[in-house]
N, C-alpha and C positions, 0 to 999 in steps of 0.2 A: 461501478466496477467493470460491466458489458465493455464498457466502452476504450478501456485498459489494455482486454484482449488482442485486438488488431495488431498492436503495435510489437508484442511479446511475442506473436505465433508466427513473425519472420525470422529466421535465424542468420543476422547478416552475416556472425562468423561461426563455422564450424568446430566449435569446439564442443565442452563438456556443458558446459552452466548454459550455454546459448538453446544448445541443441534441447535440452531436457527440459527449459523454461517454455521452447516454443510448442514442445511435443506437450506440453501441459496445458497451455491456453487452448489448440487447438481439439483438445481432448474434452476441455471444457465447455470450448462452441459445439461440439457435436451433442453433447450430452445436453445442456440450452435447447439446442432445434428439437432434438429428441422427447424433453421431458416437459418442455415450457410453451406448450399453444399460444401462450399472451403474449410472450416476447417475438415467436415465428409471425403473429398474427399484425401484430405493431412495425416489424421490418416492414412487413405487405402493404402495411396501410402508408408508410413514409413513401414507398413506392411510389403509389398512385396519387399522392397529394398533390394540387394544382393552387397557383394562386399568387397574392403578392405576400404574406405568409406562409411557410410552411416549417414542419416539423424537422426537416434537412437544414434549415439555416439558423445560423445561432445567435443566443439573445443578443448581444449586440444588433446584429443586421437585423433585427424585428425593431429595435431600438431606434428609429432611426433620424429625433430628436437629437440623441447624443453625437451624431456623427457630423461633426461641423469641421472647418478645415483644420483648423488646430487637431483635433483628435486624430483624422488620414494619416497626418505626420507623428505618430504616435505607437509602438509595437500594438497596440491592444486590437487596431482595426484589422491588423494583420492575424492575430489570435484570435478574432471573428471567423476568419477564414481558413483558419486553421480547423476552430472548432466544426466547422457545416464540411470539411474534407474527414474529419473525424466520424462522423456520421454516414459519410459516402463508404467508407472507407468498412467501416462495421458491418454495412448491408453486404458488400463485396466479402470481408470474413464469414460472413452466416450464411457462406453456399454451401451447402452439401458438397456439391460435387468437389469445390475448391478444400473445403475442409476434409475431408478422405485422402483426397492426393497429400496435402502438406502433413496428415499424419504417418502416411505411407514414406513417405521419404525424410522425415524427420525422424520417425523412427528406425531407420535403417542406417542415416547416418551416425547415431549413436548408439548403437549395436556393435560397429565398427571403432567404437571407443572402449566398447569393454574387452577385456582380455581375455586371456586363455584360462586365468585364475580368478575370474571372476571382478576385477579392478576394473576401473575405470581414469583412463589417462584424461587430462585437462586437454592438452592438442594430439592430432594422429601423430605417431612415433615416440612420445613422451612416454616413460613409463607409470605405470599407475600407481597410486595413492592412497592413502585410507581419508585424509581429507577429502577428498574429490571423489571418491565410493559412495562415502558418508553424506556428502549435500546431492549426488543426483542420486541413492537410493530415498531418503528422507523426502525429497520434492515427489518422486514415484509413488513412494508410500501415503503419501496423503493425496494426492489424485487419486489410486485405488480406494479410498476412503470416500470422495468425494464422487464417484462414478460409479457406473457398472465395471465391476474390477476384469483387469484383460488378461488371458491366460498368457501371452507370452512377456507384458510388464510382470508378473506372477514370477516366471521365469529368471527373467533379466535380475529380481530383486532376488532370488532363492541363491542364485548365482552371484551377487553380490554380496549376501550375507557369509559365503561360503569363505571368501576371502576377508571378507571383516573379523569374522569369526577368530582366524588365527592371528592377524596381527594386532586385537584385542588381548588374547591370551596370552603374546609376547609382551604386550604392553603392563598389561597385568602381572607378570612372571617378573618384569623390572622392577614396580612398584613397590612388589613384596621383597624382595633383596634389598632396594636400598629404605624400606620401613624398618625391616632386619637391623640391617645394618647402622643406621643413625635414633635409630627410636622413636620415631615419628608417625606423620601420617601424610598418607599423599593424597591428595584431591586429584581426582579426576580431571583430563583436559575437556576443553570444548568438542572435539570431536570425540570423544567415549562418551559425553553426554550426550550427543546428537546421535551416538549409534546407540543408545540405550534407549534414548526419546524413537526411535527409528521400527527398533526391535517392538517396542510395544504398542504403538500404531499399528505394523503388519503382521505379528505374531501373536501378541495382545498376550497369552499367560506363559510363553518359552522364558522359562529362565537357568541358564548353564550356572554353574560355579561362580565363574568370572563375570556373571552379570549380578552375580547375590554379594559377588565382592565389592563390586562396583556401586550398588545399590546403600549398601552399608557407608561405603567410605562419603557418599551422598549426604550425610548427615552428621557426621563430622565436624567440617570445620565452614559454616556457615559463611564466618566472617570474611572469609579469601574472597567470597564470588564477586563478579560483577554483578550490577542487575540484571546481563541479561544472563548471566550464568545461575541466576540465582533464580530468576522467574524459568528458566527451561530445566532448572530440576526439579522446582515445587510441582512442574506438569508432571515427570519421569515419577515423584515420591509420591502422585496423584495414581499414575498407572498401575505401579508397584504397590498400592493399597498399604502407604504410609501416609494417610489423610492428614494425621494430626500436624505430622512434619512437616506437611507441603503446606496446610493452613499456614504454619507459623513462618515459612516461607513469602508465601503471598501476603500477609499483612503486613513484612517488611518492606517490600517491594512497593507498598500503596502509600508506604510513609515517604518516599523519594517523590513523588509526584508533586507536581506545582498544576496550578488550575486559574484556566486565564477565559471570560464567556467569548471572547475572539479568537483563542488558538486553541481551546478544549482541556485534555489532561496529559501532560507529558512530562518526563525527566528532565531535570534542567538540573544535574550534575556529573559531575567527573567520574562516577561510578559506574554511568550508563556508556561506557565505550565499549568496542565489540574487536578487540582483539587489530589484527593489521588491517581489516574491514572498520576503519574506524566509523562508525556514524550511527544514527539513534534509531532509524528506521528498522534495523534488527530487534532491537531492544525493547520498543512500541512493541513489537508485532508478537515477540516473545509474552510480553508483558498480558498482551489482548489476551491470547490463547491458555496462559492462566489462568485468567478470572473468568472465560469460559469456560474452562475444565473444570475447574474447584470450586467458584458458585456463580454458578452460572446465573445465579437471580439477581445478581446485581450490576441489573442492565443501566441504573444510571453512571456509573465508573466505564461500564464498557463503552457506551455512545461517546461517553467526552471521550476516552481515549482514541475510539474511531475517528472523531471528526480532526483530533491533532492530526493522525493518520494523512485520513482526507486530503488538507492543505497542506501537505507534503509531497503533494505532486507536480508535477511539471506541468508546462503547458500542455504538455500533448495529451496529458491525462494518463501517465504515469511515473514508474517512480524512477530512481536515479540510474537501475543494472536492472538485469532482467529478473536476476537471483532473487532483488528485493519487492520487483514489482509481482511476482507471484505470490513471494510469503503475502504481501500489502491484502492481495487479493483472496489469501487463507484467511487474513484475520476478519475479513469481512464476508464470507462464509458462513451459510446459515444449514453447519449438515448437508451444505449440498443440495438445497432446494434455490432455484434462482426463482424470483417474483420480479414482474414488472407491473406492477397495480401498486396504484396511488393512495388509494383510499378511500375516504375523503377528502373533499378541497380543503384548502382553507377557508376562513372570511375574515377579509380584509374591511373594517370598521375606521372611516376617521372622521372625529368631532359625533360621534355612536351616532355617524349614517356609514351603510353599504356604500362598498366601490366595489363598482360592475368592472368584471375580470371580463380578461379576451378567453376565447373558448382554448382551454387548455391543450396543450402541444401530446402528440401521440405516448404514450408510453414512458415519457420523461415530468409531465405534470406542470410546464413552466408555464406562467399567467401574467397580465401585466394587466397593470392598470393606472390608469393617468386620472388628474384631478388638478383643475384649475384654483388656487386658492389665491384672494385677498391677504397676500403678504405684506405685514406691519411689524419693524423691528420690538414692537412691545406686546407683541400679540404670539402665543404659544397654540399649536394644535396639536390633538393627541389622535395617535394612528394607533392600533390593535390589530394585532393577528392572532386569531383563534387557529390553533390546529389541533385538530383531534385521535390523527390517525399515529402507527408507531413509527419509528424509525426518525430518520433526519431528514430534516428539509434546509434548504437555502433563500437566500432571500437577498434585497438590496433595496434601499428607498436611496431615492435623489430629487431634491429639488433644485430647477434654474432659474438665477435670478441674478440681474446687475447688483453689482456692488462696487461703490468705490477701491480703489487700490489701497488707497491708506488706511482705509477699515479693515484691511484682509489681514490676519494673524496669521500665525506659523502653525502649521498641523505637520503629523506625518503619522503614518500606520504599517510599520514593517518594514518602511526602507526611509531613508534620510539623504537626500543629494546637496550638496556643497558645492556652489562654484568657487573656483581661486582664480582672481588673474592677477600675474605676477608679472611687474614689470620693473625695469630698471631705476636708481635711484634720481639719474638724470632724466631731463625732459626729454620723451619720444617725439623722435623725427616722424615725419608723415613716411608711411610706406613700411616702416618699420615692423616686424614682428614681433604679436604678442603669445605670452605662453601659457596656454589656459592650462586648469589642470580640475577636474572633476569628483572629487571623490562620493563614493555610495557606501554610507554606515550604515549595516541592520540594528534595526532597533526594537 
């Protein structure tokens, strides 16, 4: 997740969600340096490493078997270099000096987004929103959560509730006229759930009228919600000490899950969309912060769901908007304690002898190990990895070896490429152009 930061705490455009994602990473590297000596301690030591390994370059480039000409001509050698710039790049975020400056001027430019009443505009001269209030107070609010809270973010958010406050109570005053009026009941939108999820984060037992209405109408009518509307109230029905409700909320929510030992535990329905933010990375993240909130002991639901999480990042090691790669970086959030300690190693067992591991990479725990075998098409070997420590680990085994072409099957794991070449019904001329056509199915 460390490594996520860099990329979030530039603001390449001035807006709302920009400004208040980067003022978050950067709040989060300062609080790191501040509280985590193993992580400040582990930068130091990438420093100083020398050698034809080191901690700065990425397994790929330690790999360097794999790197034969076919591969060069391949993105992933380039995603080598990418990944050992990603490293450069995080030593460079974990300055002090740099991190004070980008919060000093991140913070000032979105100071200049909130208004007079307390809003906040999405660009300078836009007028302000209760959507756009609602996600940069919400991101502020759980950074004060996750740090030593800052008297002027304190501020900024009191200021911000001030205005939510009333176009809540309009919103509310609607509600009840046309419940009035048609007989019905109105569910709450996405954002009065987000300002209610918001309100109790930062204020923890305020609750007005208009929030015990709002609370109420929460339990209603189940069946409208999405998932993720329905996992971010069982948190809200968790705050508001409607335990039972939110339980029988979260069990819902656990029955949508599909569970795959390659992709972990995620939504694979029509349910889990997130409003004109269409995508599932909201929904996950929603999902996580559930079942930490309501039970939190069942850490094997959380982990699969983390790791689906996980490989839903990009190359660069994060996630699609800045909006998402922060929540990404809440759900994996332990209270606000960052650890960079391994553990224990593994041990890597095949045919029940040890494989001697190269001495583990600084503060990331990466190990390789190679092993000559006597490869016979009717002969099977068995590899074991013991690991004992918590959390997730990563891994990959590959073996090289010729093979015939015509012995080679058809595989594919997540992506499927098609060549077409399509050419005319008559015989081509020499010189002639042909017209390939390439298609990529996820699978």
């Amino acid at each position: 997740m460390i490594q996520a930061l860099p990329y979030v705490a530039d603001a390449s455009e001035k807006n709302a969600i920009s400004l208040v994602s980067a003022y978050y990473a950067n709040r989060l590297g300062k609080q790191i340096i501040s509280t985590s000596p193993s992580i400040k301690q582990t930068i130091e030591q990438w420093k100083k490493e020398t050698g034809k390994e080191t901690s700065m370059m990425s397994a790929l480039e330690k790999n360097q078997e794999l790197k034969s000409l076919t591969l060069d001509e391949t993105p992933w050698v380039m995603d080598a270099k990418n990944e050992s710039e990603q490293k450069q790049q995080l030593v460079r975020f974990l300055d002090e000096n740099q991190l004070q400056n980008k919060l000093t001027s991140t913070f000032s430019s979105l100071k200049k987004l909130q208004n007079s009443d307390g809003s906040f505009s999405w660009w300078p001269g836009m007028k302000g929103s209760l959507y756009m209030t609602v996600a940069v107070t919400k991101t502020l609010a759980r950074l004060q959560n996750l740090t030593s809270p800052s008297p002027e973010v304190t501020n900024m958010i009191n200021a911000s509730f001030r205005f939510m406050d009333k176009k809540v109570a309009k919103c509310v005053a609607e509600m009840k006229r046309y419940e009035k009026r048609y007989n019905t009941t109105i569910f709450p939108s996405d954002d009065l759930c987000d300002y209610l999820y918001t309100n109790a984060l930062f204020y923890h037992d305020r609750a007005t009228n208009d929030i015990k209405y709002l609370i109420d109408r929460l339990t209603k009518k189940p069946t409208d919600l999405t998932i993720y509307g329905k996992a971010n109230t069982a948190v809200i029905l968790q705050q508001y000490d409607k335990v039972e409700k939110a339980r029988e909320y979260l069990q819902s929510i656990k029955e949508y899950t599909v569970y795959t030992e390659e992709k972990g535990r995620y939504f694979d329905s029509k349910n889990a969309y997130y409003s004109w933010r269409d995508y599932k990375i909201p929904t996950e993240v929603a999902a996580i912060e559930a079942i930490k909130t309501i039970t939190p002991t069942d850490g094997k639901t959380l982990v699969e769901m983390q790791r689906w999480l996980f490989c839903r990042r990009s190359v660069r090691r994060l996630w699609d908007t800045p909006l998402n790669s922060v929540n990404a970086i809440w759900a994996f959030m332990n209270n606000g304690n960052w650890l960079m300690q391994n553990g224990e190693h593994a041990t890597l067992m095949l045919d029940n002898k040890p494989l001697q591991t190269t001495q583990p990479t600084a503060g990331l725990g990466y190990v390789k190990a190679t092993q000559t075998v006597d490869f016979q098409s009717s002969e099977s070997h068995d590899l074991v990895i013991s690991k004992a420590s918590t959390g997730t680990s990563w891994g990959a085994v590959y073996a090289q070896f010729f093979q015939t072409s015509t012995d080679i099957s058809d595989a594919s794991s997540g992506l499927k490429i098609k060549r077409e070449v399509l050419v005319d019904s008559v015989l081509l001329k020499r010189g002639k152009a042909l017209k390939l056509v390439i298609r990529c199915v996820s699978v």
